[in-house]
C-alpha positions in Angstrom: 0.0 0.0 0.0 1.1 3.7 -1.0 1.2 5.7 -3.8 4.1 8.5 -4.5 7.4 8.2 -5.9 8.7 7.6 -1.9 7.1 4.5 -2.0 8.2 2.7 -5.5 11.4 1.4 -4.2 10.0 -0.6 -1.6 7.1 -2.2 -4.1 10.6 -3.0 -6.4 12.5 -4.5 -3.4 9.4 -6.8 -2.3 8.6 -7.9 -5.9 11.9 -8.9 -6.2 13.0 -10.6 -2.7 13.1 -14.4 -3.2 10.2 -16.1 -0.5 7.9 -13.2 -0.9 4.8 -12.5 -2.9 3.5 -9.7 -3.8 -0.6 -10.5 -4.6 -1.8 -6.9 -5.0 -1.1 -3.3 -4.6 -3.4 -0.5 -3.2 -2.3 2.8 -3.9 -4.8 6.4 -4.2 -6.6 7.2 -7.2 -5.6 8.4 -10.2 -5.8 12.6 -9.6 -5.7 15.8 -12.3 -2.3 17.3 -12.6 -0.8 19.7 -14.5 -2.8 23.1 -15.9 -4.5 20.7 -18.5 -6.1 19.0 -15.5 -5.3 15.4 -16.8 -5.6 12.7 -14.8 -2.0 11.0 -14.1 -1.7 8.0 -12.4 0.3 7.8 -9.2 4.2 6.3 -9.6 2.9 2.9 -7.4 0.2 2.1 -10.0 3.2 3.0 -12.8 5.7 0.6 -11.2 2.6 -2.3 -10.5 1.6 -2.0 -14.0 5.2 -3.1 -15.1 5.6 -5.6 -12.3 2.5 -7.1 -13.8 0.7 -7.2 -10.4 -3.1 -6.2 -10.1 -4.1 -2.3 -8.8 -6.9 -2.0 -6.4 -7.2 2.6 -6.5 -10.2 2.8 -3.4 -11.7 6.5 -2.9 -11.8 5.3 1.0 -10.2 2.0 2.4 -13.3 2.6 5.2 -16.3 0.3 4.3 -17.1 -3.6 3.0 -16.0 -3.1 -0.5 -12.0 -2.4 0.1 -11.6 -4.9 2.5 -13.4 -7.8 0.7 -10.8 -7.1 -1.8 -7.9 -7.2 0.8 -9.6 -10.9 1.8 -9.2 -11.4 -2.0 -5.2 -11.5 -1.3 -5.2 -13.8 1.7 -2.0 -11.4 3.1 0.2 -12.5 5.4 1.3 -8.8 6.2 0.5 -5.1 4.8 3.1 -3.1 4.3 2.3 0.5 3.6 4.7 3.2 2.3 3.0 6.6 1.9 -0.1 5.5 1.3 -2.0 9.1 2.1 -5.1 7.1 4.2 -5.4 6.2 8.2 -6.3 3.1 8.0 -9.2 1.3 10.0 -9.1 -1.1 11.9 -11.1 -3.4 10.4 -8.2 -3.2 7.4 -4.9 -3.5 9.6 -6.0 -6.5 11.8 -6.7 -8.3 9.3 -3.4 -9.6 7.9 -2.0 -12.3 10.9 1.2 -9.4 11.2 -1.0 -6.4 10.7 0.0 -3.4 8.7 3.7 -2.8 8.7 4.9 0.8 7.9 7.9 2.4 7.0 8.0 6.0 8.1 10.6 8.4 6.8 11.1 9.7 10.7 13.0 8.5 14.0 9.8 8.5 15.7 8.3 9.6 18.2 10.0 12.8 16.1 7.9 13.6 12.7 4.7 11.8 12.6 2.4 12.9 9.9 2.4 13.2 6.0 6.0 15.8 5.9 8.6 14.8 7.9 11.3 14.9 5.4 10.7 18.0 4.3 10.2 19.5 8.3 13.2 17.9 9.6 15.2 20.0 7.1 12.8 23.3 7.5 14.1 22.7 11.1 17.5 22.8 10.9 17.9 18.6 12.2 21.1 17.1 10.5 20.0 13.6 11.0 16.2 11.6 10.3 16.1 7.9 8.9 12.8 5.7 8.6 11.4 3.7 11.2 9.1 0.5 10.8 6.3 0.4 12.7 3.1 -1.3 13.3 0.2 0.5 12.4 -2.8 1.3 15.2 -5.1 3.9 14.9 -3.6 6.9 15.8 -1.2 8.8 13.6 2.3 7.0 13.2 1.8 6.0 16.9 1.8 2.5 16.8 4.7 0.3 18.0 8.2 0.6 16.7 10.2 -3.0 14.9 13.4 -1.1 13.6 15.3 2.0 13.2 17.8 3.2 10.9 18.9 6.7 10.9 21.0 8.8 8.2 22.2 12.3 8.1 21.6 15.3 6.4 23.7 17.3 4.1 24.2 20.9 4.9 23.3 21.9 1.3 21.1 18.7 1.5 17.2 20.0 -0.4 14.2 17.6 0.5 14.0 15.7 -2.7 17.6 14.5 -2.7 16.9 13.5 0.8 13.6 11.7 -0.2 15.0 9.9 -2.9 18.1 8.4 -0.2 15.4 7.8 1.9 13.2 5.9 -0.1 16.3 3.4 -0.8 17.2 3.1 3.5 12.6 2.0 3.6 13.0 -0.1 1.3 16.2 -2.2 2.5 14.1 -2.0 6.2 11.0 -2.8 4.9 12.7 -6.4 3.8 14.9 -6.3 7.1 11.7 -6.0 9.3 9.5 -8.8 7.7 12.6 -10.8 7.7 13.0 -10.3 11.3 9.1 -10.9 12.0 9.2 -14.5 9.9 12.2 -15.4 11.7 10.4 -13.9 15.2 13.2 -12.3 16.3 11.6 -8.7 16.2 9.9 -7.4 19.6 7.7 -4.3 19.0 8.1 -1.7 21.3 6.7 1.0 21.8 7.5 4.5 21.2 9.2 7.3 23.7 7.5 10.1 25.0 8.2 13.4 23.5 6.7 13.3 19.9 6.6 15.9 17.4 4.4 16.7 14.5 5.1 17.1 10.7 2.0 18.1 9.5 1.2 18.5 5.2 2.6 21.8 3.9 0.5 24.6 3.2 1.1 27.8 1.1 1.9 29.9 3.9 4.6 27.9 5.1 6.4 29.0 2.1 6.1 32.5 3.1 9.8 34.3 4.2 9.9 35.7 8.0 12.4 38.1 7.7 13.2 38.3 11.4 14.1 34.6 11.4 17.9 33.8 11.1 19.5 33.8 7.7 20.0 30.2 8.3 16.7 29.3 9.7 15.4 30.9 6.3 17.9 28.7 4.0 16.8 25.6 6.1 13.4 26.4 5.4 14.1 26.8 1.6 16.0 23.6 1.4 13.3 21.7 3.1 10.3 23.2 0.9 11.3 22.1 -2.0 9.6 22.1 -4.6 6.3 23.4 -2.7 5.5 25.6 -0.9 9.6 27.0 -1.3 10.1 29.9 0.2 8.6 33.3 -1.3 7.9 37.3 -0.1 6.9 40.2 -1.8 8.5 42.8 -3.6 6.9 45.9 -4.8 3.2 44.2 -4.3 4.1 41.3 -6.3 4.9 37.6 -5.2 8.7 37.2 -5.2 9.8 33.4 -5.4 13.1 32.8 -4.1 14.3 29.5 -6.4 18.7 29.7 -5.4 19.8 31.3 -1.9 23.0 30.9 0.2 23.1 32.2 4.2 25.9 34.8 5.0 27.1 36.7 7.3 26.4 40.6 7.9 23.6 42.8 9.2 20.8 44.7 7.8 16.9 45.5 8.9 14.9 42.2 8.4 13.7 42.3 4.9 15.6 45.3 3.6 17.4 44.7 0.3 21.2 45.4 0.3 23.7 44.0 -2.2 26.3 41.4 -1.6 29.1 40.7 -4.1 26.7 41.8 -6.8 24.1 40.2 -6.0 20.8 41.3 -3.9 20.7 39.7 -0.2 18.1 40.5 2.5 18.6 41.3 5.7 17.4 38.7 8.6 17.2 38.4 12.0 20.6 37.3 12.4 23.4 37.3 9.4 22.4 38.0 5.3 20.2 36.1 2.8 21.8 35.9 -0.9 19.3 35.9 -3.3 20.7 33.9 -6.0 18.3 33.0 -8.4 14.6 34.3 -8.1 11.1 35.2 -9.7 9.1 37.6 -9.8 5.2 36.8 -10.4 4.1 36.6 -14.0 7.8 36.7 -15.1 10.6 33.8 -16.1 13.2 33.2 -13.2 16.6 34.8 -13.3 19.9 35.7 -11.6 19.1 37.7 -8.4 22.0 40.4 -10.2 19.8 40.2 -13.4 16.3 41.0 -10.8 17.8 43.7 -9.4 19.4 45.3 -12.0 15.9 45.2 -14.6 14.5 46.4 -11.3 16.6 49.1 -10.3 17.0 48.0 -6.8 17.9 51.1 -4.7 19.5 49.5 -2.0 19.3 49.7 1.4 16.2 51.7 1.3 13.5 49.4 0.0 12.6 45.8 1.4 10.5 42.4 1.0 7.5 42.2 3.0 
């Protein structure tokens, strides 16, 4: 079970594990994308269809229909990789080892749908994935195994997803390996747990009186939505390249830095590399503020 690009490695590494079957895979349905608004299928079903193994796309896994299809399959185990539902608990008790998932978190840190891309927007330098047993609370349920992995300084949150994705997918195998051989003893999780809830818009937005590093953290960790964005002369300004540095300035005013725009933060300089101004292609922060005859020091992002 699951449905982005996160969770294709592990569908791979089960398919392909000698004393395992894969009988079906549930993953969300097919959703628009793009301006056309075509429907595009999600990566799982992609990877299924060449795996040759049968889809099963429910609006809700709540009600009689999806889990007489889950009987259909007779599992042993569910193992669930970004699906995108809560599951009830009518669906994970059914399997004799439940619902196994692999969460891209050390929990009790990060439960819910982004914690790749908050552990980065929070200035961690180390996550991993943990396998757990599913209950029905929100990524509560009993820890199997652990494996952690740090994070590049530079490090955005798709890079970090895709490394990720390969460390679930080697557990995923490691944990019903270790639940066959019953030598795995759930336990469960630590007080002190911490939320990574979906992104919204305005977590994108640039707070000027946060550090310079804070803000790059921030960037790094919203990619490629929400990023990080402000507002220059009543129009969205989309920061796409930006580097921390060191020197002062009044939160948000504009001031140049080896010829090219930076903005003044809380603490230290943010260099504004690369951006985009709304309606407009994105360029060199020197090419912005020279088409936009920047006078610096004296006007600022809100």
């Amino acid at each position: 079970m699951g449905t982005p690009d996160f969770a294709v490695p592990t569908l791979r590494r089960l398919a392909a594990t000698p004393g395992f079957e894969v009988t079906g895979v549930v993953c969300q349905p097919d959703r628009p994308a793009g301006r056309g608004g075509q429907l595009r299928a999600p990566a799982v079903k992609a990877a299924a269809g060449e795996l040759g193994l049968a889809v099963y796309q429910p609006l809700r896994m709540r009600g009689e229909e999806p889990l007489a299809w889950l009987r259909g399959q007779r599992p042993d185990v569910l193992t669930v990789v970004a699906f995108g539902q809560l599951l009830p608990p009518a669906v994970f008790e059914l399997p004799r080892w439940g619902a196994i998932n692999a969460h891209a978190s050390l929990l009790p840190a990060y439960r819910g749908a982004a914690p790749i891309q908050w552990a980065i927007a929070n200035g961690n330098s180390v996550t991993g994935v943990t396998t757990m047993q599913i209950d029905a609370g929100l990524d509560t349920g009993a820890m199997l195994e652990q494996q952690s992995l740090g994070i590049g300084e530079d490090e955005t949150a798709p890079g970090l997803s895709a490394r990720l994705a390969e460390m679930a997918a080697e557990l995923m195998v490691s944990t019903l390996h270790g639940l066959e051989a019953g030598r795995l003893t759930a336990r469960a999780q630590a007080e002190g747990a911490s939320l990574a809830p979906l992104l919204t818009r305005g977590d994108g937005r640039a707070d000027w009186s946060a550090s310079a590093q804070d803000l790059y953290n921030r960037w790094r960790g919203f990619q490629p939505w929400p990023g990080l964005h402000t507002t220059f002369r009543g129009k969205q300004l989309s920061v796409v390249r930006c580097r921390p540095t060191g020197g002062t300035a009044t939160p948000g005013a504009l001031v140049e830095r080896d010829g090219s725009p930076a903005v003044g933060c809380g603490e230290g300089l943010l260099v504004l590399e690369e951006v985009r101004l709304e309606g407009k292609q994105a360029v060199r922060g020197a090419d912005f503020a020279r088409g936009a005859r920047v006078t610096w020091g004296q006007e600022t992002l809100d």
